[in-house]
N, C-alpha and C positions, 0 to 999 in steps of 0.2 A: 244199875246196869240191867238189871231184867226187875223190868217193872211188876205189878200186882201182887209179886213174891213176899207169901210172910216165914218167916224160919224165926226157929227157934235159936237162941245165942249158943251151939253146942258144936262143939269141933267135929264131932261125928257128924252133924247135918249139913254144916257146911261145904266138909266134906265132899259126900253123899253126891251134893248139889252142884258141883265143881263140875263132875262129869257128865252132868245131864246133858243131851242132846240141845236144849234149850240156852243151857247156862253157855256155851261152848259156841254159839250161833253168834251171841250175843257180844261174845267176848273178841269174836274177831274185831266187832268195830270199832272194838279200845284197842287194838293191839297196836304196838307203836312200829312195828316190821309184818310185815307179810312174811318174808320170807324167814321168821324164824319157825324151828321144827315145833317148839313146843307155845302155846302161847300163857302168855304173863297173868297174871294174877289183876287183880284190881288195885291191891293196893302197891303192888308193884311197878306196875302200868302207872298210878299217880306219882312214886317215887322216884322213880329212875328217868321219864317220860325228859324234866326241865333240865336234869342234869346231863341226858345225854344231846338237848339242845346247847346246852353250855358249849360242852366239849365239842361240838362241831362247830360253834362259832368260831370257838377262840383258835380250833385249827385251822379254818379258814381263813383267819386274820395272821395267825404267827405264818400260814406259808405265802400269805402274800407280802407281809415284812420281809420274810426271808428274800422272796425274788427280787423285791424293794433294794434289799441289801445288795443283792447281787448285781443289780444294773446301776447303781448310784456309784459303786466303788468297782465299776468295770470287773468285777470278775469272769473269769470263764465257769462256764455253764457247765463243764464237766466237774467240778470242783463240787457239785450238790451228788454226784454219785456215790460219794463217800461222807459228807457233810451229814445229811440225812441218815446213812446209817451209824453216825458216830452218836448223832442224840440223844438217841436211849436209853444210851451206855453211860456217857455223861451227866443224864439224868433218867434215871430210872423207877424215882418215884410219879416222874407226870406222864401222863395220859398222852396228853396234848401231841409229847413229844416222839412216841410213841405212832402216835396218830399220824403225822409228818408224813406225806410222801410225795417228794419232790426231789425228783430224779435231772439227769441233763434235758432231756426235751420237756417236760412239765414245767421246768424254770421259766423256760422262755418261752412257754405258751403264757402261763402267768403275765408274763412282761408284757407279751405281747396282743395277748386279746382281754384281760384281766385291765390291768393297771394302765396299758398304753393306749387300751379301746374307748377308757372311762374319760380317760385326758382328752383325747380327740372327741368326744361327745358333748363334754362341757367346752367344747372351740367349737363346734358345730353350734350348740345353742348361741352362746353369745356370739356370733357372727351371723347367724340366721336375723339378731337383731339391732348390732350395733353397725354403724359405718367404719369400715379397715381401709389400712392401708396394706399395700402386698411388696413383701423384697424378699428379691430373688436375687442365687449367684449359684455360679455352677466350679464343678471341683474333678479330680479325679484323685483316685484313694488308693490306700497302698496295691492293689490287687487290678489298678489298671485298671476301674469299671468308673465310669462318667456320670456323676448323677448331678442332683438340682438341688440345693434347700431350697426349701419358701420357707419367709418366714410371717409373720401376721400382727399388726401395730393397729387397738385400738383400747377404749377407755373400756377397762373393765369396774363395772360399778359396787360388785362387791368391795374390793379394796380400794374404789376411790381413786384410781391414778390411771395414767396411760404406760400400758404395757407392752411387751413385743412377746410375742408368743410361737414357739415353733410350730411348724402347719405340717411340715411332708418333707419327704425326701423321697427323689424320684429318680430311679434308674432311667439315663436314656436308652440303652441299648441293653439287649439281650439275647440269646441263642440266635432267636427265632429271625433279630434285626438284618435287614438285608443293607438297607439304606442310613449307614451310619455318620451323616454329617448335622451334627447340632447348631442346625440352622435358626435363623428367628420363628420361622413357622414354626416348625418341632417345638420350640424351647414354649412359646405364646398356648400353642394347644394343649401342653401336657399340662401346661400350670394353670389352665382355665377349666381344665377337664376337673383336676385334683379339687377343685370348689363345686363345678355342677354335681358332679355326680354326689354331695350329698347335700344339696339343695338349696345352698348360700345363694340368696339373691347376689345378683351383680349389681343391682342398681345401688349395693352397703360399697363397693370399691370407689374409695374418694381421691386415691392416692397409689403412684409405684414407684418404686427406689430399688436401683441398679449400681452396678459400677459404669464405668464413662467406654465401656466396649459397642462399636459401631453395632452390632449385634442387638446388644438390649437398648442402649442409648437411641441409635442413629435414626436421622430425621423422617427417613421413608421406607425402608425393609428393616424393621427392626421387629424387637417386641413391644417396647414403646410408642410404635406406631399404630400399633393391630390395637392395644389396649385403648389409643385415641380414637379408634374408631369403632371399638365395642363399646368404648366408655366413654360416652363423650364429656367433655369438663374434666374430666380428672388430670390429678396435677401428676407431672413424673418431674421427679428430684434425680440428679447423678449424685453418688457418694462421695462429699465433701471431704470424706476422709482419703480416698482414692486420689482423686484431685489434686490433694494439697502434694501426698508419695509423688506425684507423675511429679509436679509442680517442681519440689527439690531436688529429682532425681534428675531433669534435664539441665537443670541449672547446674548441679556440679558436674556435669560434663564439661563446663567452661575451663574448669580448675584442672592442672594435670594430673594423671589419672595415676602419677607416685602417691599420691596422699593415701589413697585407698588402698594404693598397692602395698604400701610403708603397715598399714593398719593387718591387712591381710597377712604377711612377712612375719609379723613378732609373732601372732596368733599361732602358726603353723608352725611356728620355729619352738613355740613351748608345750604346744598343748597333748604332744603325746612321751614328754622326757618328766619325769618325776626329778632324775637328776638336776636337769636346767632351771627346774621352777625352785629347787632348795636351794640352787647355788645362788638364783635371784634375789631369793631374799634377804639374805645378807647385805645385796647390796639395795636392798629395800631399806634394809635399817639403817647402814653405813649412810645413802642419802635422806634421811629420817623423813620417810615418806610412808604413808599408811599402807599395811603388807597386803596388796588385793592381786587380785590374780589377772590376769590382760582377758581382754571380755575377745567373744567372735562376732566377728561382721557380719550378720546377715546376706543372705542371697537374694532376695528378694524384695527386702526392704531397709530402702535404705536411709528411708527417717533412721533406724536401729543403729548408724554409725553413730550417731548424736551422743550417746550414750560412751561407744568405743574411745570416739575423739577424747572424751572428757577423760576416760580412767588413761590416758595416753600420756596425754598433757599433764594428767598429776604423778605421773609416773615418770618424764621425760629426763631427770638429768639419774632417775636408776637406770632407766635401760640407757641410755648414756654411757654410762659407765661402766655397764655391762657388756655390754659390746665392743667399749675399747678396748678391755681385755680379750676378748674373745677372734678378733677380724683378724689377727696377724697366721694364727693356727689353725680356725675355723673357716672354710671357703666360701660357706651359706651365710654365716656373718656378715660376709663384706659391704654387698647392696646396702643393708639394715644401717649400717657402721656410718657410709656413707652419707644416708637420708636424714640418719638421727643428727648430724653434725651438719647436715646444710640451715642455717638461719632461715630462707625462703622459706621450707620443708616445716618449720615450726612456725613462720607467720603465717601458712594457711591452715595449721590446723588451729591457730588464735581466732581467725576469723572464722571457721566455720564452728567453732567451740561458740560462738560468738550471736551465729547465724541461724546456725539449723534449730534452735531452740523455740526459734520463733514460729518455727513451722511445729514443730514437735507439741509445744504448746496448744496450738488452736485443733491440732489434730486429736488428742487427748481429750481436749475438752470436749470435739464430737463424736468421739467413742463412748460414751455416756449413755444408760438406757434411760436417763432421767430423761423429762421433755425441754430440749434447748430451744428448738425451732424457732424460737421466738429471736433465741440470738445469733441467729444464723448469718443474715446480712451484717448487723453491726460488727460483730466477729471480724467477718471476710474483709469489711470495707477498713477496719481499722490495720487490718494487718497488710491489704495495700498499701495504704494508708502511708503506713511506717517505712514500708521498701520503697515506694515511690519518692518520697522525703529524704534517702540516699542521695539522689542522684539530681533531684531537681528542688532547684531555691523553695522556699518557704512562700515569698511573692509571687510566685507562677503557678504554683501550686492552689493558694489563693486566688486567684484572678479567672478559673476557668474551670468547668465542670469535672471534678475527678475522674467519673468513667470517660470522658473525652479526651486524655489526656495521653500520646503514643510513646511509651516509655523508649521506644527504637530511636526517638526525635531526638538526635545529637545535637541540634540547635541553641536547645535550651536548659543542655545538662550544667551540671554545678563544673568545673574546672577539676582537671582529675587528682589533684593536688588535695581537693577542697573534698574531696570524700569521704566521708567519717566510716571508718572501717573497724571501728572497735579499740577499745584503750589495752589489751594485750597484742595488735596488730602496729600499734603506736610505738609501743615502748621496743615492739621485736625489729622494725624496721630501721633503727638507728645501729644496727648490726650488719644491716642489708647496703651492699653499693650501690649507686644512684641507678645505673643502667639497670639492676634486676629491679630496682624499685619500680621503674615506670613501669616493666612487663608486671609483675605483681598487682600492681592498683589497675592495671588497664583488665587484667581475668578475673579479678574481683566485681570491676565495674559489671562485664559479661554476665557474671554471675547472679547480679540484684537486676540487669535488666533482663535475663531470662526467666528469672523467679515472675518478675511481673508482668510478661508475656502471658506466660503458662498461666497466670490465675486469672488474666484479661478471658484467655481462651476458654479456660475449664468455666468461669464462674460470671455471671453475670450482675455487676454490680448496683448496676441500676434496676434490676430485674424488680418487675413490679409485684408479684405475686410477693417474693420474700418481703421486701421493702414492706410493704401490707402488713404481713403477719408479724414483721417487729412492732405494729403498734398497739399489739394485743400482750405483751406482756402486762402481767399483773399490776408492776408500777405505774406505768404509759396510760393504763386502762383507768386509773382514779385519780389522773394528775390533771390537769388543766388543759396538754396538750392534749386529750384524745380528742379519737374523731369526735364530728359531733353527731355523724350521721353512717349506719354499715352499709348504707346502699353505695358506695365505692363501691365498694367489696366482693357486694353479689356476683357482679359480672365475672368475677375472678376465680369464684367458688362457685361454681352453677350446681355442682352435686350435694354442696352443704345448704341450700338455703330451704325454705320449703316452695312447695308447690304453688301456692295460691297467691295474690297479692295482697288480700287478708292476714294470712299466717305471715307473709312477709312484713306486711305495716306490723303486726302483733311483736315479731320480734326485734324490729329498728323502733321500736317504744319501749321496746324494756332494756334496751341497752342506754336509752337516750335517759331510765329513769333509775340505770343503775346506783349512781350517786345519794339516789335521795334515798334509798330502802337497807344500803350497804351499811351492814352493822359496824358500829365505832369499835368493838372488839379486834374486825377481822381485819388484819394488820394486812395487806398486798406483798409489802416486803418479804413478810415472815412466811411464805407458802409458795412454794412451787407453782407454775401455774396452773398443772392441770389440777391440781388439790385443792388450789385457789376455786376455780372453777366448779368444783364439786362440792364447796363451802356453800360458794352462792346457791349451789341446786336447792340446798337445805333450807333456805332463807323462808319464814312462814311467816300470813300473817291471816290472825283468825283461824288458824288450823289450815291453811290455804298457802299453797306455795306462790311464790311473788313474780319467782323467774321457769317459764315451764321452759321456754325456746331456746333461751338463749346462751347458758349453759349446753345444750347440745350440741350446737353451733360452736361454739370456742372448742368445747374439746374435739368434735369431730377434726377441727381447724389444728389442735394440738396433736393428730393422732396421725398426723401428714411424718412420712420418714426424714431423719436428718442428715444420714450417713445409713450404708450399708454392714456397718461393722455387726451385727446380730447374724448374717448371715455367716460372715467370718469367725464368729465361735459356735455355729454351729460345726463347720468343718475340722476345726480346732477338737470338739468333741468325738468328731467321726474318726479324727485318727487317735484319741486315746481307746475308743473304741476296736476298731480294728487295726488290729498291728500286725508284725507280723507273724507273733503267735496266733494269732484268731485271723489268719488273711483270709477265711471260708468262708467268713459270717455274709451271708446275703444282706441285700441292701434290707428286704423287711422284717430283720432280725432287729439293726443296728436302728431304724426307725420307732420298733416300737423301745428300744434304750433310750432314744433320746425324748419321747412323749412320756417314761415313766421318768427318768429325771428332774423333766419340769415339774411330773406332779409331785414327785415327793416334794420339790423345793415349794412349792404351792400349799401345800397339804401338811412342811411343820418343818421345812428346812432341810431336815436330814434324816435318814433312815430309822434313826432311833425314836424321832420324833412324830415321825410322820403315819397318821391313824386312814385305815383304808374305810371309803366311807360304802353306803350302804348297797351304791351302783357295781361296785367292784366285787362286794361281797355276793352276789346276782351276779355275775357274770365267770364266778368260779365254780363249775359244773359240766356236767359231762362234755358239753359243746367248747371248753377251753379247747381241743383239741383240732379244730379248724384249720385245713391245711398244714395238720403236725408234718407231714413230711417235707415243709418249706418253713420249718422256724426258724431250726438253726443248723450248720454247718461250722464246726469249731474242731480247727487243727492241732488244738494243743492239750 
C-alpha cells in the first residue's frame, strides 16, 4: 500500500505509521466504502473485501428467488411486508437474511424490471434474428379493462425445438382514451408498434394466427389485411381450434335444445345441496354405478358438454331413479323426471356421446405446443372425411373430388334409414316409436350435414399452402413420395426462401441431396419434426456442415401457428392473476408476472429451481425503481 516504505516488524511502528498523513491517503484507495467514518486496515480490507462480495451476491439472488416465488405461485405483493421481516427471526444466524429487503413495491419492481425485463431482452435478441410467427387475441378481465396478448412462435436454437413464447400484453384503453372502439386499425398498430419500438425487423414476420373474428380474419378491413400489406407473403392461419368450437356448436343447434337443457337441470339441481348429492349417492351404489359427482356445462364452450354427456350417460339409470323418487314431492324435479324417462331424450345423448368426440379429439390434438402443422390438413381432411361418409355412399364419395363435394346435395345422400348413427343410438331406438324415429334420424342427419358445412366454411380443404406443408413432415421427407424438387413451394413461402437465385438453387440441392448425407442413426419416425430438423442442422462433414439452408427453411416453415390456443392460456393466466382480490393490478404489473413465469419455467421449471442469471443480477439496482409509482396496485 505505500510503496518505498521500510519499517521495522514492531507493533509500536506500525502503529505510529497507521496515522501518518501518508499512510491514511493511501489507504482510501483500498478502502472498500467511502462512506464509512473510519477506514479499514489492510489486512482487513483483504479479509472482509470477498466476503462482503459474497453476501451481496447471494442477497441479490435470494431476493430475486423470492420475487420469482412470488409471481410463479400468484401471490399478492403485500404478503412480502411481513415475509421479509419474519426472516430474521426465522433465521437469525444468516446475514443473507437479514440482508432481505423486499417490501410490497420492491417485489414487483423485481418482477417487473429484474426478472420480467431480462425475459423480454432474450425475445428481443432472438427475434431481432430468427423468423416468427405473431398470434394475437384480445380479452377483457375481471376489472373490465380490454387488453391484447401477443404471443411469438419461432425456433429457438438453444433448446433445439419450436416454441411459442409470450411477447406483451397490451391495454387498449386508458384514462386518457377518448375513442374507445377496438377496431382493426387500433388492434394492427398497437401490435406492430409493441415490435418496432424495440427494433425487431419485420422482414423476420413469416406468419399471423387469429381466431376466425371478421376483425382479425376478415378479407379487407381487418388486421390480416394491413399485415398483407405490411408483410407481403406472409401466411395467416384462422385457429383450427376455434373452428372446429364454431363447427359443433352450430350443428347442435339442429338437435333440441332439451338435451342441453336436461344437462344444465341436473347441474343446478345438485350443485349447491350437500344434502341432494348424499342422498345421490346411495343411489349411486343401489345402481352400482362409479360414485362421481354430475360435471357443469360450460358457457362458452361447448366442445366441454363432450365430457358432461359422458359422466351423464354413466350415471343415467342413478339419476333415474333418483328422481322417480323425488318428482311426485319436488316441483323442480318434474321437467328433470320427465326428460330422464323419454327414450328419444337418451338416444340423443348416445349419439352425441358418440359424435362430439370426434370433434373434441382433433381439437386437443391442436391445442398442443408441440409442432403439428405438418398434420394439419391430414387432420381436418380425415375428419370430413369420416362425417361426409355419414351421409353419402362410399361409391360417390369415390368417384369425385372430396372438396367438391355439397354436403346440402339431397340428391345423393345415403337413405335415411341407412345412416349409421352409432351402436348406442341403435340399440336405444328399438325403445323409440316409428313416428319419433323418422323426426330423430331426420336432426341427426341436420346435424352431420351442418358439422360439414361449418368445416367446408371455416377450413379449406384443398387449401394449397397446408396441403404443401404436409409433405414436409419428417416421414413424407425420407420416403420415396417426397417432392423431388421445393421450387413448388417457393411461390407459397415468398418470406422463407432466400433472396437470390443462387442461394435458392443452393438450397433446392440440399434438399434434393438430403437422402444421400442423412445418417442411418437418425430415425424420422423417432423425432419430432422441428427436432428432426435441428438433427440435420448438425449433420458434418469434414468439420463442415452439409445442410446450412435448408434446416432454416423447414423450421422457419414449422414456426407458421397451428391454432391460437397459446393465446388462450395466456388469458387463462391473467385471470389467476388478477382476481378479485388483486382487481387493482395494472395491466403492466400483471405483464411483467407473466414474462417472469415464463422465465422461471425456462431457467429450471419452478421457482425452487430456477437460478437467476447474470443479466438479472445487473439489472437489480438503484434504477429497479423505474416508474415505482405504476408497478403495482393490490386491493387485498
Amino acid at each position: 500500500m505505500c510503496n518505498n516504505k521500510t519499517l521495522s516488524a514492531e507493533i509500536s511502528v506500525l502503529t505510529r505509521h497507521k496515522e501518518t498523513a501518508t499512510h491514511i491517503d493511501n489507504a482510501k484507495k483500498f478502502s472498500c466504502s467511502t462512506s464509512r467514518k473510519t477506514q479499514q486496515s489492510i489486512v482487513s480490507a483483504f479479509q472482509n473485501r470477498p466476503q462482503t462480495l459474497f453476501e451481496n451476491d447471494m442477497t441479490k439472488i435470494s431476493t430475486i428467488k423470492l420475487a420469482a416465488f412470488v409471481a410463479e405461485h400468484r401471490i399478492s405483493s403485500n404478503t412480502m411486508n411481513h415475509l421479509t421481516d419474519l426472516l430474521p427471526q426465522l433465521c437469525p444466524d444468516s446475514k443473507i437474511a437479514k440482508n432481505i429487503k423486499l417490501k410490497r413495491t420492491k417485489v414487483q419492481a423485481v418482477i417487473n424490471n429484474c426478472i420480467g425485463a431480462s425475459e423480454k431482452q432474450s425475445l428481443i435478441k432472438d427475434l431481432t434474428i430468427q423468423k416468427f410467427s405473431i398470434l394475437i387475441d384480445e380479452s377483457t378481465d375481471i376489472s373490465v379493462i380490454k387488453t391484447v396478448a401477443v404471443v411469438v412462435r419461432y425456433f429457438d436454437s438453444n433448446l433445439g425445438q419450436v416454441i411459442s413464447r409470450f411477447w406483451d400484453l397490451i391495454q387498449l384503453f386508458d384514462a386518457s382514451t377518448t375513442d374507445h372502439s377496438a377496431n382493426a386499425e387500433k388492434l394492427f398498430t398497437i401490435v406492430v408498434d409493441s415490435f418496432q419500438k424495440h427494433s425487431i425487423p419485420l422482414e423476420n414476420i413469416i406468419g399471423f394466427g387469429s381466431d376466425g373474428a371478421n376483425t382479425m380474419i376478415g378479407c379487407r378491413n381487418s388486421v390480416a389485411s394491413r399485415f398483407r400489406n405490411l408483410c407481403p407473403g406472409i401466411i395467416i392461419l384462422k385457429c383450427i381450434c376455434h373452428s372446429l368450437h364454431l363447427c359443433a356448436n352450430d350443428a347442435t343447434k339442429e338437435l333440441p335444445y332439451t338435451c342441453e337443457k336436461l344437462a344444465r337441470n341436473i347441474y343446478n339441481y345438485f350443485k349447491t345441496s350437500s344434502k341432494r348429492q348424499s342422498e345421490f349417492v346411495a343411489f349411486q351404489q343401489f345402481a352400482e354405478v362409479e360414485v362421481h359427482r354430475i360435471l357443469r356445462p360450460a358457457q362458452t364452450r361447448w366442445l366441454s358438454l363432450n365430457a358432461v354427456i359422458d359422466r351423464i350417460l354413466e350415471q343415467w339409470d342413478a339419476l333415474r331413479l333418483y328422481f322417480d323418487a323425488k318428482w311426485l314431492t319436488d316441483s323442480e324435479c318434474q321437467e328433470i323426471h320427465t326428460h330422464l324417462n323419454d327414450p328419444v331424450i337418451k338416444a340423443y345423448y348416445y349419439f352425441l356421446g358418440w359424435m362430439l368426440p370426434k370433434f373434441t379429439a382433433v381439437n386437443s390434438y391442436f391445442q398442443s405446443e408441440s409442432v403439428v402443422i405438418t398434420k394439419l390438413n391430414i387432420k381436418m381432411t380425415a375428419l370430413y372425411r369420416e362425417l361426409i361418409q355419414l351421409i353419402f355412399p362410399v361409391s360417390y364419395i369415390n368417384s369425385i373430388a372430396i372438396e367438391a363435394i355439397d354436403p346440402t346435395e339431397e340428391k345423393n345422400h345415403k337413405e335415411l334409414k341407412d345412416i349409421y348413427l352409432g351402436l348406442g343410438v341403435q340399440k336405444q331406438l328399438e325403445l323409440i316409436k316409428e313416428d319419433r324415429k323418422e323426426i330423430f334420424r331426420q336432426k341427426c342427419k341436420q346435424f352431420i350435414i351442418k358439422a360439414c358445412t361449418g368445416i367446408r366454411k371455416r377450413y379449406s380443404i384443398n387449401d394449397t399452402i397446408m396441403t404443401a406443408i404436409s409433405n414436409f413432415d419428417p416421414v413424407t421427407c425420407v420416403s420415396e413420395e417426397r417432392l423431388e424438387s421445393l421450387a413448388p413451394i417457393f411461390t407459397l413461402l415468398p418470406r422463407l426462401i432466400p433472396e437470390t437465385l443462387n442461394e435458392q438453387q443452393e438450397l433446392d440441392d440440399e434438399w434434393r441431396r438430403l437422402l444421400i448425407h442423412l445418417p442411418k442413426d437418425l430415425d424420422a419416425s423417432q423425432h419430432p419434426p422441428d427436432k428432426f430438423w435441428h438433427q440435420v442442422a448438425q449433420i458434418t462433414i469434414d468439420n463442415r456442415k452439409v445442410f446450412k439452408q435448408l434446416p432454416s427453411f423447414m423450421l422457419g416453415m414449422l414456426s407458421l401457428p397451428h391454432s391460437n390456443a397459446e393465446c388462450e392460456r395466456i388469458f387463462s393466466k391473467v385471470n389467476d392473476i388478477k382476481t378479485k382480490k388483486r382487481n387493482k393490478l395494472i395491466t403492466r404489473s400483471i405483464k411483467g408476472n407473466l414474462l417472469t413465469q415464463q422465465s422461471i419455467k425456462r431457467h429450471g421449471q419452478n421457482c425452487i429451481n430456477f437460478n437467476p442469471d447474470q443479466e438479472m443480477l445487473k439489472k437489480l439496482n438503484k434504477n429497479i425503481y423505474e416508474n415505482e409509482e405504476l408497478l403495482v396496485s393490490d386491493s387485498d
